[in-house]
C-alpha positions in Angstrom: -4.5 15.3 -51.6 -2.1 13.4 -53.4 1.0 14.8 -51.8 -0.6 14.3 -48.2 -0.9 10.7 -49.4 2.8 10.5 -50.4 3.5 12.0 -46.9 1.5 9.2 -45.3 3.1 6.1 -47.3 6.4 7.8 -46.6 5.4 8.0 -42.7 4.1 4.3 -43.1 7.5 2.9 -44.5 9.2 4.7 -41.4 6.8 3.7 -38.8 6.9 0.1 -40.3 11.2 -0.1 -40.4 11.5 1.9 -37.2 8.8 -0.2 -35.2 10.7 -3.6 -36.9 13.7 -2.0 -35.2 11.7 -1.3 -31.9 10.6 -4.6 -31.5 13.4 -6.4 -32.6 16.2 -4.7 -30.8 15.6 -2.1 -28.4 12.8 -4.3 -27.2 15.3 -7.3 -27.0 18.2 -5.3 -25.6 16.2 -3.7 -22.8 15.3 -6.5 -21.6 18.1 -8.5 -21.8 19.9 -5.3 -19.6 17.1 -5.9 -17.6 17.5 -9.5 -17.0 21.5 -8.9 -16.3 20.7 -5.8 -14.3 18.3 -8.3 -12.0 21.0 -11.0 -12.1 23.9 -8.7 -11.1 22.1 -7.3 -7.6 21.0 -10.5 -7.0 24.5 -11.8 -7.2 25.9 -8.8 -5.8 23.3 -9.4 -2.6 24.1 -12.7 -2.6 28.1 -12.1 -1.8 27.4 -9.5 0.8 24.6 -11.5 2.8 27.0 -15.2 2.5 30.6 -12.8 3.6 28.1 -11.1 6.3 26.7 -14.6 7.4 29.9 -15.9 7.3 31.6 -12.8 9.2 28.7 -13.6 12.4 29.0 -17.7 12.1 32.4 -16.8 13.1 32.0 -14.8 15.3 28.9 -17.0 17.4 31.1 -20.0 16.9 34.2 -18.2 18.6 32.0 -16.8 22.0 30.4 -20.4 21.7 34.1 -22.2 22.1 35.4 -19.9 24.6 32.0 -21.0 26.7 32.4 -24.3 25.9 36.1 -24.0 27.9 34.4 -22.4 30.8 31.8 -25.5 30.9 34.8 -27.8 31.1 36.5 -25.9 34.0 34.6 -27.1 37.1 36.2 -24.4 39.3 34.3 -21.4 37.3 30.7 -19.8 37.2 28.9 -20.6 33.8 26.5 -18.3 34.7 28.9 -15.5 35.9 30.9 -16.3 32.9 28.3 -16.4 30.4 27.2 -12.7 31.9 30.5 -11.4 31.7 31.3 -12.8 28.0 27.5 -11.0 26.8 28.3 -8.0 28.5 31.9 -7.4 27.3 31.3 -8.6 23.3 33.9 -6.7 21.7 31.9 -6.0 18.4 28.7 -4.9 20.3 28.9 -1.5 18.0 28.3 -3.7 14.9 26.0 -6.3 16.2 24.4 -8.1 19.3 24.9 -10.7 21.0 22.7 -12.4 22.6 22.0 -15.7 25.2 18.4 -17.9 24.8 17.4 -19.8 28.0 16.1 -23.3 28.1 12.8 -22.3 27.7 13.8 -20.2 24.5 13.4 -16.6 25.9 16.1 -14.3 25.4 17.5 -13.3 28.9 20.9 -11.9 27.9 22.2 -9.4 25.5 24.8 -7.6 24.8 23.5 -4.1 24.1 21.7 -4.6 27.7 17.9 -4.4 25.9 15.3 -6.8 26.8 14.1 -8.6 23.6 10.1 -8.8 23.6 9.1 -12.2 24.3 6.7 -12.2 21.3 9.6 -11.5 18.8 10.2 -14.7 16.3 13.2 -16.5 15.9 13.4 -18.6 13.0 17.3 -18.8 13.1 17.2 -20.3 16.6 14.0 -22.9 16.0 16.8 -24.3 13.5 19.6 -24.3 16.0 17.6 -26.8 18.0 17.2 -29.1 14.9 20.2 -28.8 13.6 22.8 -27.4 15.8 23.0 -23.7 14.1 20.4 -21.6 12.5 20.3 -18.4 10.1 17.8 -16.0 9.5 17.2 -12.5 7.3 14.4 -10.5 7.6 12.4 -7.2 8.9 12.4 -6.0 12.5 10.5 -2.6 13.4 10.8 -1.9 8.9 14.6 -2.4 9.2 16.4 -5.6 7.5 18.5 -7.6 10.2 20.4 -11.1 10.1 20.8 -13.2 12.8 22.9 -16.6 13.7 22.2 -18.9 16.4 24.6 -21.9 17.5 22.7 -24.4 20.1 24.6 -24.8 23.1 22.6 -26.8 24.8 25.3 -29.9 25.5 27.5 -27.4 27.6 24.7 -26.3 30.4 21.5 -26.9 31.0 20.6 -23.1 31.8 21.1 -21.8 28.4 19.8 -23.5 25.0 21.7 -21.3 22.3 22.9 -18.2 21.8 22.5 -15.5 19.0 24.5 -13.1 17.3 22.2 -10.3 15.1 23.1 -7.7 13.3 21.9 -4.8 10.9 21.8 -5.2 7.3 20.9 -1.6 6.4 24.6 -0.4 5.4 24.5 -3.7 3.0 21.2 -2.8 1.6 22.7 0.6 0.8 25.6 -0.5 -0.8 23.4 -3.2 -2.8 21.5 -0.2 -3.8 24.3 2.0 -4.9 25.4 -0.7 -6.9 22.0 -1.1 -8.4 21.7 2.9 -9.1 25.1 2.8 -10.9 24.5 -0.6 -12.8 21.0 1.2 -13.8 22.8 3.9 -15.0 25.0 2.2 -17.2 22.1 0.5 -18.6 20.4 3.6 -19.2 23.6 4.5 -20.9 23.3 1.7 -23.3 19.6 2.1 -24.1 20.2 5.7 -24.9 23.6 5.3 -26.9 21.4 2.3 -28.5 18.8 4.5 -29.4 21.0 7.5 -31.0 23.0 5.0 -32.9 20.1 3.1 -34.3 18.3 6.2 -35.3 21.2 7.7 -37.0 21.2 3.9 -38.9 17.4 4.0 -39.6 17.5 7.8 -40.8 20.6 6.3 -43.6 18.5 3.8 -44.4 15.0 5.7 -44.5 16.2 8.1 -46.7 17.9 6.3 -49.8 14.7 4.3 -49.6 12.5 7.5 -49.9 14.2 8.8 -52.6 14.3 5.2 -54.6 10.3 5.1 -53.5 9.8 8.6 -54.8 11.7 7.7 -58.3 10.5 4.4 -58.6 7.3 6.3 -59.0 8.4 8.2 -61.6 9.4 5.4 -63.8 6.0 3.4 -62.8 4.7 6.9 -64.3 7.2 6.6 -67.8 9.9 9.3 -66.9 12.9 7.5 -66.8 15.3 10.9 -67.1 15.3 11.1 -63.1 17.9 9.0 -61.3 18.6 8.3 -57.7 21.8 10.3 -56.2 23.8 8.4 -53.8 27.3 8.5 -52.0 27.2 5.3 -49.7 29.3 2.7 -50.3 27.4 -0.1 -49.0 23.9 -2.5 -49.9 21.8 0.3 -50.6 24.2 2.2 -52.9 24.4 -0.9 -55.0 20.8 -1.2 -55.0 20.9 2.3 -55.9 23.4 1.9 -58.6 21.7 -0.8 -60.2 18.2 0.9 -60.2 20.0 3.7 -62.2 21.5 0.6 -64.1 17.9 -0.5 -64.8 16.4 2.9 -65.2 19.2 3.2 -68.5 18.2 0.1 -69.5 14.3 0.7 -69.8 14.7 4.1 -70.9 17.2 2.5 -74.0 14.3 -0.3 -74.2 11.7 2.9 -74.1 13.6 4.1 -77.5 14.3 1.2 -79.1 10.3 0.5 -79.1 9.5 3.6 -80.4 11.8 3.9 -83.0 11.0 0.0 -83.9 6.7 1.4 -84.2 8.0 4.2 -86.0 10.4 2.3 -88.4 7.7 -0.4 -88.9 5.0 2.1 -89.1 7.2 3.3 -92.1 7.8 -0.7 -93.1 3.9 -0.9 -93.9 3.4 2.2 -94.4 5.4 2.4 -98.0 3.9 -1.4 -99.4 0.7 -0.2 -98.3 1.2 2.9 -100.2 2.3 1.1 -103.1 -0.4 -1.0 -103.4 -2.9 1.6 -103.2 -1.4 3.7 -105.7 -1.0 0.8 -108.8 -4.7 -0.5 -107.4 -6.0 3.3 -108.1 -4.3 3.2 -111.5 -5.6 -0.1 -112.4 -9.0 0.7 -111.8 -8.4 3.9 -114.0 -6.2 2.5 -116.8 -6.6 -0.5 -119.0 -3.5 -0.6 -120.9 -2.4 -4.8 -120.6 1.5 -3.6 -119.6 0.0 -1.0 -116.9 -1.9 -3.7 -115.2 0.8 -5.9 -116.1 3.3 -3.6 -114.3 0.6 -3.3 -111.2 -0.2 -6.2 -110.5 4.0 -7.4 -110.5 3.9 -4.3 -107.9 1.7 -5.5 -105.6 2.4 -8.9 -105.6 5.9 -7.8 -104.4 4.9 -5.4 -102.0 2.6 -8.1 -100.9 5.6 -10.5 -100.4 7.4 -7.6 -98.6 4.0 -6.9 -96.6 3.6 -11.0 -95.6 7.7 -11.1 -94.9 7.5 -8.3 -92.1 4.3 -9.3 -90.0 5.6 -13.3 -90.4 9.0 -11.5 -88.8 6.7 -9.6 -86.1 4.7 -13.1 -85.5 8.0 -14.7 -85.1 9.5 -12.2 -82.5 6.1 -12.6 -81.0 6.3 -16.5 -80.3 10.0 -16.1 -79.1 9.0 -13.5 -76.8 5.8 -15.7 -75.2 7.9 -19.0 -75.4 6.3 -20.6 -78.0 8.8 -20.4 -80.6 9.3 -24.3 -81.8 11.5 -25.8 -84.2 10.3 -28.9 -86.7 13.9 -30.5 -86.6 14.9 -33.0 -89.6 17.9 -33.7 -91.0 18.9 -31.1 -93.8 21.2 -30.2 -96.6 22.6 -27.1 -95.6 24.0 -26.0 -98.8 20.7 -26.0 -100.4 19.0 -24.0 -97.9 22.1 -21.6 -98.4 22.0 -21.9 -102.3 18.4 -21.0 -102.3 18.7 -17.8 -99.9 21.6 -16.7 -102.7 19.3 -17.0 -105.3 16.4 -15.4 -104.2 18.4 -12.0 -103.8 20.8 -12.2 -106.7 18.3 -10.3 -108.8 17.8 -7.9 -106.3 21.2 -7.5 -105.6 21.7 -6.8 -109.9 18.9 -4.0 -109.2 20.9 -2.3 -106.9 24.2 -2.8 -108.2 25.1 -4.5 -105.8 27.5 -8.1 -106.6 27.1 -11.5 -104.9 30.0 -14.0 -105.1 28.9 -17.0 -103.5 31.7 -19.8 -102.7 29.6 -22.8 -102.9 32.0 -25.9 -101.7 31.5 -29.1 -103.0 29.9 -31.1 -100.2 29.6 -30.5 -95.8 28.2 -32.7 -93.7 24.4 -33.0 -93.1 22.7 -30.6 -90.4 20.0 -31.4 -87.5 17.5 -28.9 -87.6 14.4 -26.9 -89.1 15.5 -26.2 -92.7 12.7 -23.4 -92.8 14.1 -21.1 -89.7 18.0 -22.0 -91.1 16.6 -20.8 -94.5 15.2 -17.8 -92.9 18.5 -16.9 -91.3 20.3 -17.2 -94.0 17.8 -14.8 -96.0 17.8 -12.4 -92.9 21.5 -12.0 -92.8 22.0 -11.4 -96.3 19.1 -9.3 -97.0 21.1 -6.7 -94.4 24.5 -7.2 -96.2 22.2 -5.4 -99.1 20.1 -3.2 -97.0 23.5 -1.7 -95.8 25.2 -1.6 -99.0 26.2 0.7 -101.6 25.5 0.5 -104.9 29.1 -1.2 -106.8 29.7 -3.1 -103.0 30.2 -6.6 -103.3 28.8 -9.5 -100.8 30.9 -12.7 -100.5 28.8 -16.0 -99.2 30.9 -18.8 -98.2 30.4 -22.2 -96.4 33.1 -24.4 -94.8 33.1 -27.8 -92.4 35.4 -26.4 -89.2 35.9 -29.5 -87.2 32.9 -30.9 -86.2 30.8 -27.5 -86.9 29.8 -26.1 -90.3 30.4 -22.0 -90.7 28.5 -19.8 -93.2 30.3 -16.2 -93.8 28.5 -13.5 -95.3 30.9 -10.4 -95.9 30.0 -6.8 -97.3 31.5 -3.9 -97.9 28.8 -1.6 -96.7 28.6 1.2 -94.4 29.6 -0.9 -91.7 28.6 -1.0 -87.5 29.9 1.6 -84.9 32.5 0.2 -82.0 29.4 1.6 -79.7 26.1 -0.1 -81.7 28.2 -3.3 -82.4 27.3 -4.9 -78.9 23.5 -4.0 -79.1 22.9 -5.2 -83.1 21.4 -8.5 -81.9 19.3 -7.1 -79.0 15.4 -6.6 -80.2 14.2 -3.1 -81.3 17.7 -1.5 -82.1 18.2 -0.5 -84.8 22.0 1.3 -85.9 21.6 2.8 -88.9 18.1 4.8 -88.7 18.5 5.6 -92.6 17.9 2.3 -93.9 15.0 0.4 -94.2 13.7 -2.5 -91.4 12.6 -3.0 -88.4 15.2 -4.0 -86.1 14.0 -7.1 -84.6 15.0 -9.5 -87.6 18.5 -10.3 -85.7 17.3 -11.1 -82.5 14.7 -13.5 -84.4 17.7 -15.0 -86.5 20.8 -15.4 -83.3 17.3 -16.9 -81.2 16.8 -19.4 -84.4 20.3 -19.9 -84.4 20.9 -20.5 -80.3 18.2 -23.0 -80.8 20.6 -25.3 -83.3 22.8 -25.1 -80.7 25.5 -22.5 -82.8 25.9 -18.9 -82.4 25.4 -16.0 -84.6 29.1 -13.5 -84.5 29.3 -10.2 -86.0 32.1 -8.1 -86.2 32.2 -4.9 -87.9 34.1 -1.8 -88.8 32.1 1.7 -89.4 32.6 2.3 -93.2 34.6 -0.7 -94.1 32.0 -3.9 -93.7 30.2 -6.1 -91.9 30.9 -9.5 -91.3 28.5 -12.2 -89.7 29.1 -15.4 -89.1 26.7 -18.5 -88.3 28.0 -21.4 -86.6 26.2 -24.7 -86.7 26.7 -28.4 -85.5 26.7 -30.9 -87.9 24.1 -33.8 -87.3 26.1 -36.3 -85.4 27.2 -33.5 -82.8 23.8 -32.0 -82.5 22.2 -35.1 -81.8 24.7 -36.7 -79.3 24.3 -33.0 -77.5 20.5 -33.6 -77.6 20.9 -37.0 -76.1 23.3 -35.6 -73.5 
């Protein structure tokens, strides 16, 4: 069942892109070759029936000059002369020529037929109005033309006469033309048709394959990835799902190994606590408890430090992260952050020479979140220190920004992890405690102030980070601005 439904949402996307292309081109290309297809015979028509019209104008208007001299000569026989001319019409082979009475009958014609007396005559009903008349249409099924000139102002016997000829040879050619300029549309449509699939079948498949693995990350399997050799749009939408599919898959990692590492966080506090609890409850000894209760408070700390850090990545994340800006002393935020982990830096043999200077300008901003920077950042120059390393803190005014250095001598960042150390969940050395999201909290804080957060590195040599603030007058003009 489920792959017949694949089948049919695959046949759906088709139908849908290869009806689109239906109605929006063929559709819109056959009949515009229809329209020009129309528009050519019409015009092609058109030039044959006005050179054929003109072709037996001048031909009526020549026999009607040549009587008009025999009117003028008294000494000849209109009559006689007007027989003669019908009888001996040079073109009689390619049409007829005809003489109309005064009483509109047709009494004389060249191909020596009697024309039936019921027979219209549009052409020559216009003669009399206008002085010439012209006329197409069916006679006995067959298409004819005819021309009449009035000649009634040389002789009172005769009204007009008419030339008519066959149209049939046109109406061949005409449809010649029309079979051929058919064809060629025909040629179009079906060139149109073989291109466009060929298009729709490049484009059709890339997308079934995308649709297909698209489905597999919807489904958490980001190991498949699309294969494509084109060049062109859909290879870079290609490309850039594979992009994305590394991405997530990294991101997939990174949020395990962050619920595994703070799984571990909680799990060793908790642990802790339990254990000196247990041993409280059994033992009464004053220094025991003593020694307890020291044990969990601190684990306790440690406990309240890790979800305040998960509460905080969870407010940046939603957009509610907010700052309580105030004007602030820097160097006592900084001098208090040294001083909370000098004694745990003596624990672990680890040395911390702070290089308090004497005075830097005043800062704009939330003392806690600086505060808690500053703790962050130096609490890893420990975390990823040896025992006998030594940390350097320093502070200096750099134009109008303030920089705090911390520098260790600890086991240092890869080349490759360097560029990911800020980004949430990652984590670059796996044998040391945290959780990996305690960076991206502090260069957020820190982006915030309007300064940036720099880390440069060197795998088993040290670490150092940098933080770049604004002093107040700059951060408040920026604010303003």
């Amino acid at each position: 069942m489920t792959s017949k439904r694949k089948r049919k949402k695959d046949g759906a996307v088709r139908g849908t892109i290869t009806r689109r292309w239906i109605l929006n081109n063929l559709v819109l290309v056959f009949l515009v070759l229809l329209v020009l297809d129309f528009a050519f015979m019409y015009a092609i028509q058109n030039y044959y029936y006005g050179a054929s019209r003109q072709y037996l104008t001048t031909k009526v208007t020549s026999v009607s000059g040549v009587l008009n001299r025999y009117a003028q000569d008294a000494d000849t026989n209109f009559s006689s002369e007007m027989r003669s001319t019908i009888e001996n019409f040079s073109d009689k082979d390619k049409m007829e020529l005809m003489a109309i009475n005064a009483r509109g009958r047709v009494i004389l014609t060249s191909s020596g037929f009697s024309q039936e007396e019921d027979t219209a005559m549009p052409d020559y009903e216009q003669a009399m109005e206008d002085g010439s008349g012209y006329w197409v249409g069916k006679v006995n099924g067959e298409t004819m033309m005819a021309v009449s000139v009035d000649i009634s102002d040389v002789s009172t016997d005769y009204n007009a006469i008419r030339v008519v000829a066959s149209l049939e040879q046109i109406q061949g050619a005409v449809h010649t033309y029309a079979v051929a300029v058919g064809a060629v549309c025909c040629g179009v449509l079906l060139l149109l048709v073989v291109t466009g699939v060929y298009f729709i079948r490049s484009i059709i498949r890339p997308i079934k394959q995308i649709s297909a693995t698209t489905r597999k990350f919807a489904k958490g399997d980001f190991s498949v990835r699309i294969d494509s050799q084109s060049h062109d749009e859909i290879g870079d939408l290609c490309a850039s799902i594979n992009q994305m599919a590394d991405e997530l898959s990294n991101t997939e990692n990174m949020k395990n190994e962050f619920i595994s590492s703070v799984s571990h966080e909680l799990r060793t506090p908790l642990t802790a606590i339990k254990g000196w609890a247990e041993t409280m409850c059994m033992d009464t000894d004053p220094d025991t408890i003593q020694r307890g209760v020291h044990v969990i408070v601190n684990e306790t700390e440690r406990l309240s430090e890790m979800v305040e850090e998960l509460l905080d990545f969870s407010r940046m994340q939603s957009g509610r992260f907010s700052l309580q800006c105030a004007t602030m002393d820097i160097l006592a935020e900084l001098g208090d952050a040294v001083l909370i982990y000098e004694e745990k830096a003596r624990k672990e043999n680890i040395r911390i020479i702070y290089q308090e200077p004497e005075m830097l300008p005043f800062v704009y901003g939330d003392k806690n979140r600086i505060r808690q920077v500053f703790i962050n950042v130096i609490d890893n120059a420990i975390k990823y220190s040896n025992p006998g390393s030594t940390i350097t803190v320093s502070a200096e005014e750099v134009g109008n920004m303030i920089q705090v250095t911390v520098t260790d001598n600890g086991v240092g960042i890869s080349e490759a992890d360097l560029p990911h150390v800020k980004t949430k969940f990652f984590k670059a050395n796996h044998t040391r405690r945290g959780s990996g999201i305690g960076l991206a909290v502090a260069d957020e804080i820190i982006s915030m102030h309007g300064g940036r957060l720099d880390i440069t590195s060197e795998l088993n040599v040290g670490t150092n980070v940098t933080i770049t603030l604004p002093v107040e007058s700059q951060r408040r003009s920026s604010a303003t601005t």
